[in-house]
C-alpha distance (Angstrom), angle and dihedral (degrees) to the residues before:
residue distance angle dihedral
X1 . . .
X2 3.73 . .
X3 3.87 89.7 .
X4 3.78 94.9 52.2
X5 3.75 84.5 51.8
X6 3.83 92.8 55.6
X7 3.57 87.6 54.1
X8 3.59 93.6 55.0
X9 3.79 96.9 48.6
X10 3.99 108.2 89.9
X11 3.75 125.4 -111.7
X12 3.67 129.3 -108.8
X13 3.83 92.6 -102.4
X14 2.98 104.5 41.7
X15 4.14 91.9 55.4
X16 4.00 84.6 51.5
X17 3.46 98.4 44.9
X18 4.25 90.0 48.7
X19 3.33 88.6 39.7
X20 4.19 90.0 54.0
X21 3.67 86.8 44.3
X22 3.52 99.8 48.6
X23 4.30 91.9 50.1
X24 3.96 87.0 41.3
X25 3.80 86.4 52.9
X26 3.65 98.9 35.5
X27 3.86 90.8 50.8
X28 3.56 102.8 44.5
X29 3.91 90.5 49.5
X30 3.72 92.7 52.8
X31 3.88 88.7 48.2
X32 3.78 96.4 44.8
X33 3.92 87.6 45.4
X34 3.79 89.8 43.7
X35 3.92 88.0 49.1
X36 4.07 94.8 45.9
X37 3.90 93.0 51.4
X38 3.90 89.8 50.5
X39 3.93 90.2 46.6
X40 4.00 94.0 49.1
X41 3.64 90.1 45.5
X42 3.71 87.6 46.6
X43 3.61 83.7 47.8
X44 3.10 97.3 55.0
X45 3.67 102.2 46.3
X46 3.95 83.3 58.7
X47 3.60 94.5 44.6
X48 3.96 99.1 58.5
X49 3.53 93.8 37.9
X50 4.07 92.2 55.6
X51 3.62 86.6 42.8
X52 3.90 94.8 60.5
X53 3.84 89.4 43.6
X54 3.90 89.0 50.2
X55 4.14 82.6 51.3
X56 3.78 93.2 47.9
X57 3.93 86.3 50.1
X58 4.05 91.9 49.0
X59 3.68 83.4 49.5
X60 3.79 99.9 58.4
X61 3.71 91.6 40.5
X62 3.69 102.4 53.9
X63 3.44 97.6 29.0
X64 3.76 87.8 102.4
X65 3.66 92.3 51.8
X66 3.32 102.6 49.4
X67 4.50 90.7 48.8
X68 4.14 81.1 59.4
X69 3.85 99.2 31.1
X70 3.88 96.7 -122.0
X71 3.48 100.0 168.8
X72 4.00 87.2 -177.2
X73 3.97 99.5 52.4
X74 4.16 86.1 40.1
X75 3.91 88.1 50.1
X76 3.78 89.3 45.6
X77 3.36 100.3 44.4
X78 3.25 93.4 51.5
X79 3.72 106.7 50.7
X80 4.06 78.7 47.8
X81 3.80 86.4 68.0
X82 4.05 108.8 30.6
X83 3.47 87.2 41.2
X84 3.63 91.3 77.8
X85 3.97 104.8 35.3
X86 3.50 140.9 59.2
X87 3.64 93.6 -75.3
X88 3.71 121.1 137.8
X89 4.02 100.5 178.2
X90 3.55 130.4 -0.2
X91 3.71 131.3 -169.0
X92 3.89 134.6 -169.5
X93 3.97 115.7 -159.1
X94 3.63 123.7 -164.6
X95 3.99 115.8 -140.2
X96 3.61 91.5 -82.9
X97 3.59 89.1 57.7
X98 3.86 94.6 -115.8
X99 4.24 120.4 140.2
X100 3.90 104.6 -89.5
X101 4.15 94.6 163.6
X102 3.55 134.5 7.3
X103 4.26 137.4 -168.5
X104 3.65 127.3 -178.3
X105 3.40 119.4 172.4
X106 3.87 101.5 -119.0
X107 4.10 98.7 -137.0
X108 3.28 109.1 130.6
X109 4.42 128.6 172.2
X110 4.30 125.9 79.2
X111 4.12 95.7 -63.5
X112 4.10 86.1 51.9
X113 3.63 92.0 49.1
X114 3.73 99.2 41.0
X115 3.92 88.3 41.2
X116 4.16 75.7 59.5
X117 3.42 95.7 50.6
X118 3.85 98.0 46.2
X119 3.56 87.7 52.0
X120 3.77 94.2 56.0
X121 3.97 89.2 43.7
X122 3.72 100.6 51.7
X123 3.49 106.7 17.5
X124 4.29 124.2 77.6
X125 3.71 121.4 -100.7
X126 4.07 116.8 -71.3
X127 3.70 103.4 -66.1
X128 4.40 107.4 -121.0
X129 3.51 116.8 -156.8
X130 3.78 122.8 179.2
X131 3.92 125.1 -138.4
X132 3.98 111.9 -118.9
X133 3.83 112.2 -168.0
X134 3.80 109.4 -178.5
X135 3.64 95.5 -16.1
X136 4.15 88.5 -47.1
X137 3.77 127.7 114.3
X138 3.94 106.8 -123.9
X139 3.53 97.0 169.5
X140 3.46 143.5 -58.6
X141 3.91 148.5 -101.9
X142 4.13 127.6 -129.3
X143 3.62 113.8 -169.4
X144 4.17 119.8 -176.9
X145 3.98 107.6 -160.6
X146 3.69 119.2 -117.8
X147 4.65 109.8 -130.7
X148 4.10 91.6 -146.1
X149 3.94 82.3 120.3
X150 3.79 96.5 46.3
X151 3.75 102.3 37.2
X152 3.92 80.7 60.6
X153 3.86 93.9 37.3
X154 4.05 85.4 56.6
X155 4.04 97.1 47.3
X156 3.65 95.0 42.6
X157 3.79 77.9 49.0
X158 3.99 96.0 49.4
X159 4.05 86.7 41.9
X160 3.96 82.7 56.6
X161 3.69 103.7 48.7
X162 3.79 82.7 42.0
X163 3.73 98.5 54.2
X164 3.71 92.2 38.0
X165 3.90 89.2 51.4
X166 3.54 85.5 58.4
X167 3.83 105.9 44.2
X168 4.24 82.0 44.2
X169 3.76 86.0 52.3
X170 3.45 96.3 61.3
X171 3.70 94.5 33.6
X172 3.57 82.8 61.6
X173 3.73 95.5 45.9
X174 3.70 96.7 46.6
X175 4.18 95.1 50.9
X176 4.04 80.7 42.7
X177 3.74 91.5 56.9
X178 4.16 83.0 35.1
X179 4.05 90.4 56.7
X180 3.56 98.0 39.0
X181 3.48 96.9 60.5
X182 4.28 89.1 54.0
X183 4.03 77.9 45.6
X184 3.64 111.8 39.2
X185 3.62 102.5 30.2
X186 3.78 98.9 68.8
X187 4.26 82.3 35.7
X188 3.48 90.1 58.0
X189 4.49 97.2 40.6
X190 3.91 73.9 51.2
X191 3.77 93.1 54.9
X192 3.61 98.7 37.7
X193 4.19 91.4 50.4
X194 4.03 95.8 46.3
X195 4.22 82.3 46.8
X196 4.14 90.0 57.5
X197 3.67 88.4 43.9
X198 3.83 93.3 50.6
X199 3.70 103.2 40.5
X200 3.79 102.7 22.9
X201 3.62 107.9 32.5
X202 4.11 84.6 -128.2
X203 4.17 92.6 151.3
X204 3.87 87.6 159.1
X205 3.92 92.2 76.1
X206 3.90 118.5 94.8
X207 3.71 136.0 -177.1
X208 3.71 125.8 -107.0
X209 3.26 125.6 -117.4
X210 3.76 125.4 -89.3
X211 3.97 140.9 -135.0
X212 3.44 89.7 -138.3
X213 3.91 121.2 75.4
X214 3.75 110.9 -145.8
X215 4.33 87.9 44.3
X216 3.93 91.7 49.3
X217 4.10 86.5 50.5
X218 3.53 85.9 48.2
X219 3.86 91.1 50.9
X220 3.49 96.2 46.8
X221 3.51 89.1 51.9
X222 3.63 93.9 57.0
X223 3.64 90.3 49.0
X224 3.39 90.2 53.1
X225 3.22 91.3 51.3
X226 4.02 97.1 51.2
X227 3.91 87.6 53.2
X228 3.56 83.5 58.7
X229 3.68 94.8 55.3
X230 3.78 90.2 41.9
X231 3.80 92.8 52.0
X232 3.91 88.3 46.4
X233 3.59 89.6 39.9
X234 3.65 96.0 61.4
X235 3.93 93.2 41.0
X236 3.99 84.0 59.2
X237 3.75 94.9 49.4
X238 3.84 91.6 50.1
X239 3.81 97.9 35.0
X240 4.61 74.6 54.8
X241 3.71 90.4 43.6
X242 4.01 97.4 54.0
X243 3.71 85.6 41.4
X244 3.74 94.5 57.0
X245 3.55 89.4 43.1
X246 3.87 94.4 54.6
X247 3.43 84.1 50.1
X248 3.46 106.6 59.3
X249 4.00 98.3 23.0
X250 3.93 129.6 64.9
X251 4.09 113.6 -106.3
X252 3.60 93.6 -136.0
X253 3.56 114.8 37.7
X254 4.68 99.5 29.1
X255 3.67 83.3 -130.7
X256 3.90 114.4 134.1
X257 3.98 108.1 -106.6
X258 3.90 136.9 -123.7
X259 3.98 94.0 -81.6
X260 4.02 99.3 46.8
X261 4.53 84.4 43.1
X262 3.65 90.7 53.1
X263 3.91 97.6 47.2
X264 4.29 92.5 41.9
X265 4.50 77.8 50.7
X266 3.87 88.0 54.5
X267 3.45 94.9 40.8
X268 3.84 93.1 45.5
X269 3.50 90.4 43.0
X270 3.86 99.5 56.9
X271 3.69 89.3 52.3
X272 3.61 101.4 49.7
X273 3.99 80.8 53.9
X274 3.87 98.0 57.7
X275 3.87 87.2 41.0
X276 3.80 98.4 42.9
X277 4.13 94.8 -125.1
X278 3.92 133.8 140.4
X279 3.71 124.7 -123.3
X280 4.25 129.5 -170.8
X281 3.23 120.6 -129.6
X282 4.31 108.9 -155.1
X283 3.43 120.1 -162.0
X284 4.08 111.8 -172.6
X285 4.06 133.3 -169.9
X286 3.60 131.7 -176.7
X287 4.04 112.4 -122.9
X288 3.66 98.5 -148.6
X289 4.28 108.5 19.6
X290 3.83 86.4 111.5
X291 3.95 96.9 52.4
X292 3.93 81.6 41.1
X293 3.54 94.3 54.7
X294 3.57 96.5 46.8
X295 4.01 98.2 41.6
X296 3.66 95.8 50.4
X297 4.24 112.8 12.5
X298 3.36 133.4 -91.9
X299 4.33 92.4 -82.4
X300 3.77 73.2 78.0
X301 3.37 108.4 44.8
X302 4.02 84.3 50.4
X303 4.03 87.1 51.5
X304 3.73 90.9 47.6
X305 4.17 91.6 50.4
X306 3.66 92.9 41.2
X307 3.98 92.5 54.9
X308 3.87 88.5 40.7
X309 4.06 89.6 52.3
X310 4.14 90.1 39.9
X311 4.12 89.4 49.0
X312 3.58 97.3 47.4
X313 3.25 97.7 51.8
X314 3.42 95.4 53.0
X315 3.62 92.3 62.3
X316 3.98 95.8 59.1
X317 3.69 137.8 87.9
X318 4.11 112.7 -102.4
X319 4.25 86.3 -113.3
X320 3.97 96.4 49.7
X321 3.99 116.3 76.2
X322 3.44 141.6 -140.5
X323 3.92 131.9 -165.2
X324 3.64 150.5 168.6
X325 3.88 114.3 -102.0
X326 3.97 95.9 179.7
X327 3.38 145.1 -64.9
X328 4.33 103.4 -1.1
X329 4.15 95.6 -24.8
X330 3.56 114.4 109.0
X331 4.11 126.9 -178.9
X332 3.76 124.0 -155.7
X333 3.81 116.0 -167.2
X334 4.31 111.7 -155.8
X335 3.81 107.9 -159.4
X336 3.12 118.3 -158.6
X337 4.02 104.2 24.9
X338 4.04 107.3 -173.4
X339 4.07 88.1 -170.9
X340 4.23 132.5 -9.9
X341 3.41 88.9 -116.0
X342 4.19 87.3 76.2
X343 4.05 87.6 54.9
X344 3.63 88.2 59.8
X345 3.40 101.2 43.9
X346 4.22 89.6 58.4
X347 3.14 83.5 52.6
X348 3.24 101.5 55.9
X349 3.68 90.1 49.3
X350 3.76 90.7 48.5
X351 4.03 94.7 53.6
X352 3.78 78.5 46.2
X353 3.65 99.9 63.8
X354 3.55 91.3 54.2
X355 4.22 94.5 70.4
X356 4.08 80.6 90.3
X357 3.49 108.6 102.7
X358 3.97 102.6 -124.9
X359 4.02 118.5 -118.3
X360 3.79 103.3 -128.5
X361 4.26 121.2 -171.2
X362 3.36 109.9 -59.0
X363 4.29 118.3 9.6
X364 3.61 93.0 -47.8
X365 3.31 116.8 121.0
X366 4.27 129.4 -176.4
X367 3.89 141.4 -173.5
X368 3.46 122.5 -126.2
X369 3.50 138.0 177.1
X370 4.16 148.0 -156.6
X371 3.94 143.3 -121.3
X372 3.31 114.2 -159.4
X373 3.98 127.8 -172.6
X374 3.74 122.1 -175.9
X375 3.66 143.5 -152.7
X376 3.64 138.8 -178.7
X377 3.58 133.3 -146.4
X378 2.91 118.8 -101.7
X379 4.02 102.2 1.2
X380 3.97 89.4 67.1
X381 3.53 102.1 27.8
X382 3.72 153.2 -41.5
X383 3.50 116.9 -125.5
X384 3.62 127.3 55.6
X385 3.62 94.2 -107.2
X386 3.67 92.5 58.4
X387 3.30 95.9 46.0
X388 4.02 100.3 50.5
X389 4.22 79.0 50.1
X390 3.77 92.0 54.9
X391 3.47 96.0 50.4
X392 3.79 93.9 37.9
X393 3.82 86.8 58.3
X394 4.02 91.7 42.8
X395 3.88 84.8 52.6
X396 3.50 94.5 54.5
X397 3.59 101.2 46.8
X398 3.49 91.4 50.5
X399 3.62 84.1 60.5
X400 3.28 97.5 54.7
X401 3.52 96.2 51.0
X402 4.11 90.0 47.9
X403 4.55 83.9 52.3
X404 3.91 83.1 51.6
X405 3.68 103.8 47.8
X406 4.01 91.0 46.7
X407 3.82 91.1 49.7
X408 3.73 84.6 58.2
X409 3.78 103.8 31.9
X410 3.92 81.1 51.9
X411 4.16 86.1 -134.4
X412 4.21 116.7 156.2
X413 4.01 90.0 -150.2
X414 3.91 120.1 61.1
X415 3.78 120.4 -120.5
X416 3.88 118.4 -133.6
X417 3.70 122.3 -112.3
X418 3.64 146.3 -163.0
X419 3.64 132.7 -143.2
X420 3.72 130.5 -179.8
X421 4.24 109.6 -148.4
X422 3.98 101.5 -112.2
């Protein structure tokens, strides 16, 4: 519903260009009306006052006719006269008032008869004039004005206002069309940015500037207000990029945590399946964090895991991955794995790294060692949670075996050991 009533509701232009037309239209009417009534009263004027000189002229020519009652020389006379004016009808009276001499111009049809009528409308009463003859009244003269002249004053008039109604219209449509494009082109840049911004997220477009003042502050606005939602944009999408990483990484140590290990494993895991590959599975635990912890705080224990975390990962290949299970367990995950033989020899290297004595807060510094169980995909299982058992149970063994050769070496710090799940 509300979309049929947007298409109902006019557009800019077309409310500028009607409202151009209507003022064009509106103004040249009252001008052309203004200019008609000035021209018939004009008109007018010139009309009665050519009519009483047209009487005065009857009256000197059948002045003579009407002392000796010549109907014939008044009759001529004054068809001689009328003939060639605006005269319609004209009369000559003798002193008694009876017709002596009569004209009527012998047009006949519609024009002559509205010609007639416009003449009666516009123009004054019929003009009476008497006939003085030595200071004596011998009659008189009644003349009735003929509107040739302002029948075609009036349609060259109505040919005017409709011809300048026409060149106005399309005056009025041309500067329309001129205005609209100072008006709707920025209108529509407007439109066509806030539209990207809506239904692409495309904040990096911006509108152009415009000729006009108040629609370029109304541009620059809206670009101001786009940098805004860039700006607050990007603070979202790092504000959900730390989240995501403290949600899948531990705080202390930057190593990814149980959750994000588990779902790279099943990843990993259904890929080395459609390939036919094998992947070890690490699982790591520190031999003395606990007696660390407790001797010297847990600043120290934190020390001892981050240097664990930071040494390990030195010893591994940029696509293999270590993290932080909990407490002192770590997993490493070694994708591919050509033989088992390359598992062991990382870790090797890895339970090497930790002969270093370990710097702890303060000038204390400790030794600390690693157990390290493996298993291998798919010799010791095939889902993640077999695997993480396997090497779990690998771990522990090998520390078992590391408690059992101190007790009988006699040593007070426990030696690291590897064991491959059998």
């Amino acid at each position: 519903m509300s979309l049929f009533k947007s298409r109902l509701r006019p557009t800019l232009g077309s409310v500028i260009g009607r409202g151009h037309l209507i003022v064009a239209l509106v103004g040249v009417a009252m001008a052309s009306v203004s200019l008609t009534l000035l021209g018939v009263l004009a008109l007018r004027v010139y009309a009665d006052h050519n009519l009483h000189l047209i009487a005065r002229s009857i009256n000197y020519t059948v002045e003579a006719a009407v002392v000796f009652n010549d109907k014939v020389a008044a009759t001529e006379a004054l068809a001689l006269i009328a003939s060639t004016e605006e005269v319609a009808d004209a009369q000559v009276m003798d002193e008694q008032g009876e017709l002596l001499a009569r004209w009527q111009r012998p047009e006949s049809g519609l024009l002559s008869d509205l010609e007639v009528q416009i003449a009666r409308v516009i123009l004054e009463k019929p003009i009476s004039m008497p006939i003085v003859h030595q200071g004596q009244e011998i009659g008189s003269i009644l003349l009735i004005g003929h509107g040739g002249n302002l029948m075609r004053f009036l349609l060259s008039g109505l040919m005017g206002i409709v011809l300048c109604t026409a060149v106005s219209a399309w005056v009025a449509l041309y500067l329309a069309r001129r205005q609209l494009r100072g008006i709707i082109g920025p209108l529509r840049s407007l439109a066509a940015v806030a539209h990207a911004a809506r239904s692409e997220r495309a904040f990096d477009q911006r509108v152009p500037p415009a000729d006009i003042a108040e629609l370029d502050n109304l541009g620059n606005d809206f670009n101001a207000l786009l940098d805004e939602l860039v700006s607050w944009q990007t603070h979202l999408q790092n504000e959900n990029e730390t989240l995501a990483h403290q949600a899948s990484h531990d705080s202390l140590t930057g190593l990814p945590n149980r959750a994000f290990f588990e779902g790279r494993l099943m990843r990993v895991l259904r890929n080395a399946r459609k390939l036919d590959e094998r992947v070890a599975v690490l699982f790591l635990d520190s031999d003395r964090f606990k007696e660390i912890n407790d001797n010297f705080g847990h600043a120290a224990g934190d020390a001892v895991l981050v240097a664990v975390a930071t040494r390990v990962r030195a010893q591994l290949r940029e696509e293999d991955l270590v993290a932080r299970l909990g407490g002192d367990e770590f997993a490493i995950l070694l994708t591919p794995l050509h033989k088992a033989e390359d598992a062991e020899r990382i870790a090797d290297k890895i339970i090497a790294s930790m002969e270093m004595p370990i710097q702890l807060p303060g000038s204390t510094q400790v030794l600390t060692s690693l157990s390290i169980g493996i298993a291998v995909y798919p010799d010791h299982g095939v889902t993640p949670g077999e695997l993480l058992d396997a090497a779990d149970a690998a771990m522990y063994q090998a520390k078992r075996l590391s408690r059992g050769a101190q007790q009988t070496a006699g040593a007070e710090l426990p030696v690291a050991h590897v064991q491959t799940r059998s």
